[in-house]
Every structure is written in structure tokens, then in C-alpha cells.
C-alpha positions as CSV (number, residue, x, y, z in Angstrom):
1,X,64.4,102.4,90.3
2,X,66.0,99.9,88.2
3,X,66.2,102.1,85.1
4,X,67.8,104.8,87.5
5,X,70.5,102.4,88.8
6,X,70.9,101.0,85.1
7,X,71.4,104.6,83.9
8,X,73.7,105.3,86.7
9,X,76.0,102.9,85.4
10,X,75.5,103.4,81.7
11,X,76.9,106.6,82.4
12,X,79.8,105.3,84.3
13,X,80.7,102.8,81.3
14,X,80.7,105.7,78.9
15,X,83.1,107.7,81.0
16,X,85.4,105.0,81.6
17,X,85.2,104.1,77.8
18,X,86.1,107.7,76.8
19,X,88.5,107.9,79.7
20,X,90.6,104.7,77.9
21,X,90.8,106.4,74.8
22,X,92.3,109.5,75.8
23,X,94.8,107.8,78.2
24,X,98.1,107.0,76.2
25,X,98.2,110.6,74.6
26,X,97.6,111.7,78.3
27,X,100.5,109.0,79.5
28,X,102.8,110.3,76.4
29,X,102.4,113.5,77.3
30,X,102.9,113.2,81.3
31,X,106.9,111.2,80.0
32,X,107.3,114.4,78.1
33,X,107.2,116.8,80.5
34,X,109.0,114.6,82.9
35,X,112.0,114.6,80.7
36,X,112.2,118.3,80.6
37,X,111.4,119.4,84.0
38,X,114.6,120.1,85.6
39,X,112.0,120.6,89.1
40,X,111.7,117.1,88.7
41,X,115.2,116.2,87.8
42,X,116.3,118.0,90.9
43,X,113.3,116.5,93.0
44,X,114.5,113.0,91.8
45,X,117.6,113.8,93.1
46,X,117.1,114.8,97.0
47,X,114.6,111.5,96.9
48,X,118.2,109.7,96.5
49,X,118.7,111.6,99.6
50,X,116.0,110.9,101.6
51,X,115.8,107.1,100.8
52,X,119.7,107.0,101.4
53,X,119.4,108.6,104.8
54,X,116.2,106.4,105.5
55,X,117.8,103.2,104.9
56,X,120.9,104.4,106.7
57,X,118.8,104.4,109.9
58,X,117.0,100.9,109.5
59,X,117.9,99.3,112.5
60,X,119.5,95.2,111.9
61,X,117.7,93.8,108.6
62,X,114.3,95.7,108.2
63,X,113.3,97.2,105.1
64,X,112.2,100.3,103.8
65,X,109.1,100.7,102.6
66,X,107.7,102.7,99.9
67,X,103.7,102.8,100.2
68,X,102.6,104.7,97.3
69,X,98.4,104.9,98.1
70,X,95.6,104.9,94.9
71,X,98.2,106.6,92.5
72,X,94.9,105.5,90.0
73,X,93.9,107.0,86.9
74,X,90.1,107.8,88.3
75,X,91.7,110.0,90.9
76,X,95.0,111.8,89.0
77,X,94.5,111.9,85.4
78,X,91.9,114.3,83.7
79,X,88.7,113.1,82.8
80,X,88.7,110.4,84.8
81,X,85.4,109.5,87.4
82,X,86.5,111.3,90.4
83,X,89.7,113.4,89.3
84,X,91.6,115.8,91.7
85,X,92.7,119.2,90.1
86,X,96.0,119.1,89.5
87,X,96.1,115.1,90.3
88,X,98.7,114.5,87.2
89,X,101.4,116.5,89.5
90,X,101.7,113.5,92.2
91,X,102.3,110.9,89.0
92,X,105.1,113.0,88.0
93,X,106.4,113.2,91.7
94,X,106.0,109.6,92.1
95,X,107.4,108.8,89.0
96,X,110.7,110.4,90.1
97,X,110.5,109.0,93.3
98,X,110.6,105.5,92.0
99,X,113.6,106.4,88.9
100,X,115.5,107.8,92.0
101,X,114.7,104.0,93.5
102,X,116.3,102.0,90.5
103,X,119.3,105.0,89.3
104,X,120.4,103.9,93.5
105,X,120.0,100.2,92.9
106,X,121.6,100.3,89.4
107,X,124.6,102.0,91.9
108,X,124.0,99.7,94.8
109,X,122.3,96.6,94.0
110,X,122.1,95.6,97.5
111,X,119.6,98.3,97.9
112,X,117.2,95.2,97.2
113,X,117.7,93.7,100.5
114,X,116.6,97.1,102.4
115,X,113.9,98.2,100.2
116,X,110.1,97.3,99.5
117,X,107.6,99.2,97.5
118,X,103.6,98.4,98.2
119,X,100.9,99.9,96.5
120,X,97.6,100.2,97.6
121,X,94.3,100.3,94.4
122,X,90.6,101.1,95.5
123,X,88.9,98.1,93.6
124,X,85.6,98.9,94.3
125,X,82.4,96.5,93.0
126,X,79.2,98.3,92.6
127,X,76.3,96.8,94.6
128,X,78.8,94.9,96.8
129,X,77.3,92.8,99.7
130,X,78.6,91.2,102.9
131,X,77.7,87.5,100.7
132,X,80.1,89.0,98.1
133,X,83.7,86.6,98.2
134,X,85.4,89.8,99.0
135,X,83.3,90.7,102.0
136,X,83.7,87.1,103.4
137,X,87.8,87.7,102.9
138,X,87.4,90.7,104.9
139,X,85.7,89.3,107.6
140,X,87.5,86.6,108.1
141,X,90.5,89.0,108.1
142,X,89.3,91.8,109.9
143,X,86.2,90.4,112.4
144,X,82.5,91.5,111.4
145,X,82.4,94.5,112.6
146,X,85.2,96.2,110.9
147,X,84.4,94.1,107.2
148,X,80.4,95.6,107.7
149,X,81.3,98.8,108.3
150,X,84.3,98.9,105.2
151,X,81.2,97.8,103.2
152,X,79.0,100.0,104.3
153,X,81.3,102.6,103.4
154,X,81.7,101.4,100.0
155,X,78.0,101.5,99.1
156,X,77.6,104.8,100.4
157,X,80.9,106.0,98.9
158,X,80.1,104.7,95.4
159,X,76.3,106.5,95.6
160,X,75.6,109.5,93.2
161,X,78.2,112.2,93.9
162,X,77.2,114.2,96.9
163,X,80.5,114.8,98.9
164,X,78.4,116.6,101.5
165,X,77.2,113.2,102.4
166,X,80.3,111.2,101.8
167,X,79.2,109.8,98.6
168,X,81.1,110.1,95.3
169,X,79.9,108.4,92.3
170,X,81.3,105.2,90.4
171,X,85.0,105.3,90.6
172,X,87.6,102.5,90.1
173,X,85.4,100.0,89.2
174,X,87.2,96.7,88.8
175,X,87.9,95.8,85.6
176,X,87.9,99.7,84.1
177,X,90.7,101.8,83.1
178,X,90.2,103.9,86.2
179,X,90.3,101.7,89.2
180,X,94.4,100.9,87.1
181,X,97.4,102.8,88.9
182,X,98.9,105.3,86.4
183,X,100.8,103.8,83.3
184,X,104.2,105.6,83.9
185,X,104.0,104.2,87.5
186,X,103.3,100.7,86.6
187,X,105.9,100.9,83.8
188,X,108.3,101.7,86.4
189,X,106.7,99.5,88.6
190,X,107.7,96.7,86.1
191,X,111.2,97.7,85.8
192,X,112.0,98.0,89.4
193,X,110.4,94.2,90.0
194,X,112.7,92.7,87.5
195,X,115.8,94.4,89.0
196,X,114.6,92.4,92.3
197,X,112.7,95.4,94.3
198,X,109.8,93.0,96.0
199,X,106.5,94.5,95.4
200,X,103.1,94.4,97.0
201,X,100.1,95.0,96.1
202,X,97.2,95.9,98.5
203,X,93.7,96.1,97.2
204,X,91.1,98.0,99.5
205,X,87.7,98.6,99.5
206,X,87.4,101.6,100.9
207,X,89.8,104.6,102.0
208,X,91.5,103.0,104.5
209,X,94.5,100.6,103.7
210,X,94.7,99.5,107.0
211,X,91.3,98.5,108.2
212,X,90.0,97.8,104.4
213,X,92.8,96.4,102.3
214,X,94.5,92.5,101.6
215,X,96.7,91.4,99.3
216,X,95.8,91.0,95.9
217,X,96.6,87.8,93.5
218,X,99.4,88.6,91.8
219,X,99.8,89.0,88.2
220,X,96.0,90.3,87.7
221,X,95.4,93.6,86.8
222,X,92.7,95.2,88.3
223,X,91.3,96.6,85.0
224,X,91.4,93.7,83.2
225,X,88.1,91.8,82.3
226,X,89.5,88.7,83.7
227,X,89.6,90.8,87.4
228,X,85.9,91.8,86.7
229,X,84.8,88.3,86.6
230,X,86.6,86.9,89.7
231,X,85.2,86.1,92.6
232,X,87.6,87.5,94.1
233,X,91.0,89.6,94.2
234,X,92.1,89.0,97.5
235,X,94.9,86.2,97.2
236,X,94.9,83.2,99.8
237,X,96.0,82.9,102.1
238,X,94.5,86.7,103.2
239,X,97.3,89.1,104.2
240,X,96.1,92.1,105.7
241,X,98.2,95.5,105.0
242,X,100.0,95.0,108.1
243,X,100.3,91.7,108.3
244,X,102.2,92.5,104.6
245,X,104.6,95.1,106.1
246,X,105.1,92.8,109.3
247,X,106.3,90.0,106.4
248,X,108.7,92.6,104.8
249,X,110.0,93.1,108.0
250,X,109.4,96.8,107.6
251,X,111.6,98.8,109.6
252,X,110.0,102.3,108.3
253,X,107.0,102.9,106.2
254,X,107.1,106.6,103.8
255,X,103.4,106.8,102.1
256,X,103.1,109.0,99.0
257,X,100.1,109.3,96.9
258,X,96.4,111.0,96.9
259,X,95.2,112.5,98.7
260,X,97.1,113.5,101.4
261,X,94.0,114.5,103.4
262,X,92.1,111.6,102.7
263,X,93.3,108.3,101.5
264,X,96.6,108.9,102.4
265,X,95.8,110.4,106.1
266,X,93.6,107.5,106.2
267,X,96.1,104.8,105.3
268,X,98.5,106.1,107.5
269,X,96.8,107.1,110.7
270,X,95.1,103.7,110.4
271,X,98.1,101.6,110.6
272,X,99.4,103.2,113.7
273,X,95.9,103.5,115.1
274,X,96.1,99.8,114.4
275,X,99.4,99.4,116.4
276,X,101.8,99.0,113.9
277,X,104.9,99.7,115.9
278,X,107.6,101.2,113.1
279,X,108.1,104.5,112.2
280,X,105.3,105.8,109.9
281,X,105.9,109.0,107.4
282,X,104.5,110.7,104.7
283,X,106.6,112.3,101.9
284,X,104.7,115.4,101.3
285,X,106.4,116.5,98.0
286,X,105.3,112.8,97.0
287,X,101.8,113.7,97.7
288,X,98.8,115.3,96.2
289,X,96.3,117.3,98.7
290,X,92.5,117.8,97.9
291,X,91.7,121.5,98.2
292,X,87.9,122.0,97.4
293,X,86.9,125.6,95.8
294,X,85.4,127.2,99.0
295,X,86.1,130.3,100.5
296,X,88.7,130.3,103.1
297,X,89.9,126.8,101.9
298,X,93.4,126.7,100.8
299,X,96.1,124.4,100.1
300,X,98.2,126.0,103.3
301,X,94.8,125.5,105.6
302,X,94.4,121.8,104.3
303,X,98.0,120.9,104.9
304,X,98.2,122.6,108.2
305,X,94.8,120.5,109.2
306,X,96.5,116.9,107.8
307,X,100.1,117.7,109.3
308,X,98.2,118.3,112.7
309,X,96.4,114.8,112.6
310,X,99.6,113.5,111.4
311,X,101.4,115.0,114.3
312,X,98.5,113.5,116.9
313,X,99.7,109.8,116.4
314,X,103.6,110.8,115.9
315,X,103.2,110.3,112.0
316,X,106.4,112.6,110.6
317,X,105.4,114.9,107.4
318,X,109.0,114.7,105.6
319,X,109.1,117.7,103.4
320,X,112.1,117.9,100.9
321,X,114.2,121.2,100.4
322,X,112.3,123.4,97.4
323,X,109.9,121.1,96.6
324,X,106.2,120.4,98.2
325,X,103.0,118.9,97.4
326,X,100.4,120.3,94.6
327,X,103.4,121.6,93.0
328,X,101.4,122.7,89.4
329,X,103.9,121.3,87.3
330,X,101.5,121.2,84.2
331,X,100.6,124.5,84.7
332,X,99.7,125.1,80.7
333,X,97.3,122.5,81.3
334,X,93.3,123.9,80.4
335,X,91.7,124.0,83.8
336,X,89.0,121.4,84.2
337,X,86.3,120.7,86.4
338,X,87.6,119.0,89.8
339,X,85.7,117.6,92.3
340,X,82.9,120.0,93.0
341,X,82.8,120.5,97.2
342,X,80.8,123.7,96.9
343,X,77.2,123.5,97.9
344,X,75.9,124.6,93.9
345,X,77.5,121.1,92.7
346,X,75.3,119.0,95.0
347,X,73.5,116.4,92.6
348,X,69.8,116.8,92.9
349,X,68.0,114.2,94.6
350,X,70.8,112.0,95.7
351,X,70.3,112.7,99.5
352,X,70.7,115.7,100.4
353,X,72.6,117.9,102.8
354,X,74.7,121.3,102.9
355,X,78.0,121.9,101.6
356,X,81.1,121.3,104.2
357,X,84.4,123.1,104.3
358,X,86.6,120.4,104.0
359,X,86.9,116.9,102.4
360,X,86.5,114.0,104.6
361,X,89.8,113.9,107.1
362,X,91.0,111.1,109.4
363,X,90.0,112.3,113.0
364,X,92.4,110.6,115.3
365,X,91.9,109.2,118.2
366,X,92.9,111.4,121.3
């Protein structure tokens, strides 16, 4: 058993190392396109909108804030652990959503004062128990029962890939290249932060922001070696994600990000499940969906499954004029193999169970 579970992560390393080689032509090449996609140029542009209007209707002093969910390179970028066909489009739509960010501030400076960003990173830890530092954090910050069942969830999720039984492999692995959010997002990131846009980071270790994510220590990157040997990530005192948005003073949250049907739905339901009382919205030409290769699964039946949940706890799906999510904007791109939902993928011996129609979806309450 302990050569399996060594060999399970040998493999892992070897991806991730291979992954880090191929990222800055992949980075390079995503700028590229950027800067000759007038789609994106003109999607940049009605994100001015939107964010305009948004702040517009802020009531007194609360913020707007931007939460752009595991915009990671294990999720979007080719290659990667647990990559999403077509992942690379929701870097490019992010990445204009956060030029359109600092083109208004360079206008409007004062856009500072009404405007947050947060991200949210899996950071998983292979093997993780409830004595691990960052299972205490949780507990003390969520209660026992909510910080053994986020664990739980972890060690399941981070079993040998078999999405029949919720389990997906090694993926965003502290201190590897792919548990790190996207380079063109961190580098505007960067920018935006020494304009003056505050920026949070939440770290979480499962799919839920709001029942499995704290604030991490700033100025540590998640990737870095110095990340895998802490004890932990979870700055003190421990902020929970809404306790974060209630110290922005957040007036309205937009989420962006991948996947829209899972992470995403499950970061976003969660927090008003959890009774955060402002506005929650997702920006769906911001987001990426996960459409598994099954018959009778499209994009159109996903989406129309997510917006539904969305609709259940009065979460608003704002869609932008000519522009939506899984837009294909590298469409030259060779096709690759994405995450394998049909029953034929199913690794052998790693538990067992049939196919199902749909990746895992938030199922709201009421």
C-alpha cells in the first residue's frame, strides 16, 4: 500500500514538474491573443459597464466586491492535474475584467474606496488530518462539524480520479505550480494592489469558499516551497470568507471564475446559505462551466441547471450583451484530453461506481 500511495504521488510530482516548464510559453501565449482579440477588447469594455453601474448602486460606503474563485493553473491551463477544456477562456475573461478595473481607476481613482477584489486558491495537503494546523484553524473557525466534514471532503476529493465517486486526483498541491492562480492574473493582481485596490486572499480546502476557506498570510505564495513547509497558511487572527467581506464592508459580491457549476456555484450559494445578507451575483461571461462528454450534456443543459440553483437562493446570473461563458476564444488550440466524466475513464480499482450525468452541483436548500 505504501508503494501505491508513494507512486501516486511520484506521478503527481512529475506532472506538476512538466506542467512548470511549459507554463511561461503557455502564459506568453494567452497575453498574445489577449492583445488581438477585439472579443475581448469589447468584453473589457461593457465590464466598465457593469462595474460602473454596480458601484452606482452601493448603498452609503460599501464596496464592491470582485470574488474571482480558483482562477488556478491545475484547473485552466492545459496540462495541468485536473484541467477543464477550454479552462484558458475564463483567464482571458478575467484578465479583462480586472484591466477594465484599473483603465476605471486610472480615470477615477476614487474607485479604490468602492472596490475590493478577493480571490479564493484550493490549497490542498495530501494526507491531511484533523491534527493538521490547518484543520485545527478550521475548527476553531467553523465548529467541528463543519471543519471534519471540509476534511473529509478533501481526502476523498484528492483520491485517485474517479469523478463518479467525487474523487479527483492530486491537484493544487501546496507548494506546486498548480495549486498558483494564473500568471496574467496575478500580474494584474500586482498592479491593481499598488494602485491601492485592497486585495484578499482566501485559501480553502475544499470547494466551498464559504464553509472551507480563511484568509491566508499575506505575501506567501501558495506554490512556493516556503508555503509547503508551513504549518500553516491560514493567517491569525482566522478570518473566515465572510467574516473578510463583512470587514470590506461589502455592499455586493460578483464571483467569476471555474467552474461555474461547481466551485463557483459552491462559493456562492454557500455564502448566502450561510446568511450573508448583500447582494450575491455571478458574472457569467467571467466564468468557465464544466460540461462533461456525455450524451445529452451540453453547455446550454449545464447552465440552465446552475442558473436554476442560482435562482433558488435569489443569486443573479449577470450576463453581458454578446458575450457568455465557455466562449472558445483559443479555438486553434489542439484539443486535449479534459476531465474524463464518461463511465470508460473510470480508473481501475480506485472505488468504483457508474458514470453520472453531471459534475457535482451545489443542491440548495429548499
Amino acid at each position: 500500500m505504501a508503494g501505491t500511495a508513494s507512486a501516486y504521488v511520484t506521478a503527481a510530482q512529475d506532472k506538476q514538474a512538466a506542467l512548470a516548464a511549459s507554463l511561461p510559453e503557455k502564459f506568453t501565449a494567452l497575453e498574445t491573443h489577449y492583445a488581438s482579440d477585439d472579443r475581448l477588447a469589447d468584453l473589457k469594455e461593457k465590464f466598465k459597464a457593469n462595474i460602473l453601474a454596480s458601484v452606482g448602486a452601493l448603498a452609503g460606503d460599501t464596496k464592491l466586491v470582485l470574488m474571482l474563485v480558483d482562477l488556478q493553473n491545475d484547473f485552466a491551463m492545459r496540462d495541468s492535474a485536473l484541467y477543464v477544456e477550454g479552462g484558458e477562456d475564463v483567464i482571458l475573461s478575467n484578465m479583462a475584467l480586472l484591466d477594465a478595473v484599473e483603465e476605471l481607476h486610472a480615470a477615477d481613482p476614487t474607485l479604490a474606496e468602492h472596490l475590493a477584489i478577493m480571490t479564493t486558491q484550493d490549497t490542498h495537503r495530501y494526507g491531511r488530518e484533523m491534527a493538521h494546523p490547518e484543520a485545527v484553524s478550521m475548527t476553531a473557525a467553523y465548529g467541528d462539524a463543519e471543519a471534519e466534514a471540509a476534511v473529509a471532503k478533501e481526502q476523498k476529493e484528492l483520491a485517485a480520479f474517479n469523478p463518479a465517486n467525487e474523487q479527483y486526483g492530486l491537484h493544487c498541491l501546496v507548494g506546486t505550480p498548480g495549486v498558483a492562480i494564473a500568471q496574467p492574473i496575478e500580474d494584474r493582481l500586482a498592479l491593481l494592489a499598488k494602485i491601492g485596490i485592497t486585495i484578499v486572499r482566501i485559501g480553502k480546502i475544499n470547494f466551498s469558499a464559504a464553509v472551507a476557506g480563511l484568509a491566508m498570510v499575506e505575501g506567501v505564495d501558495p506554490a512556493s516551497a516556503e508555503a509547503a513547509a508551513m504549518e500553516s497558511l491560514f493567517a491569525e487572527p482566522l478570518l473566515t470568507t465572510q467574516a473578510c467581506l463583512e470587514d470590506l464592508n461589502a455592499g455586493r459580491v460578483i464571483a467569476t471564475g471555474i467552474c461555474a457549476n461547481v466551485c463557483v456555484e459552491e462559493s456562492a450559494c454557500g455564502l448566502k446559505e450561510c446568511g450573508f445578507a448583500a447582494p450575491v451575483c455571478v458574472l457569467d461571461a467571467a466564468t468557465h462551466f464544466l460540461v462533461p462528454p456525455i450524451p445529452g450534456v451540453t453547455l446550454k443543459t449545464v447552465h440552465d441547471t446552475t442558473a436554476g440553483h442560482y435562482a433558488k437562493l435569489d443569486i443573479e446570473l449577470v450576463t453581458v450583451d454578446g458575450h457568455g461563458p465557455n466562449t472558445g476564444y483559443l479555438e486553434s488550440a489542439a484539443a486535449a484530453p479534459t476531465m474524463p466524466f464518461a463511465a470508460e475513464a473510470i480508473v481501475e480499482g480506485s472505488g468504483g461506481g457508474a458514470a453520472t450525468s453531471e459534475p457535482p452541483h451545489h443542491d440548495p436548500v429548499g
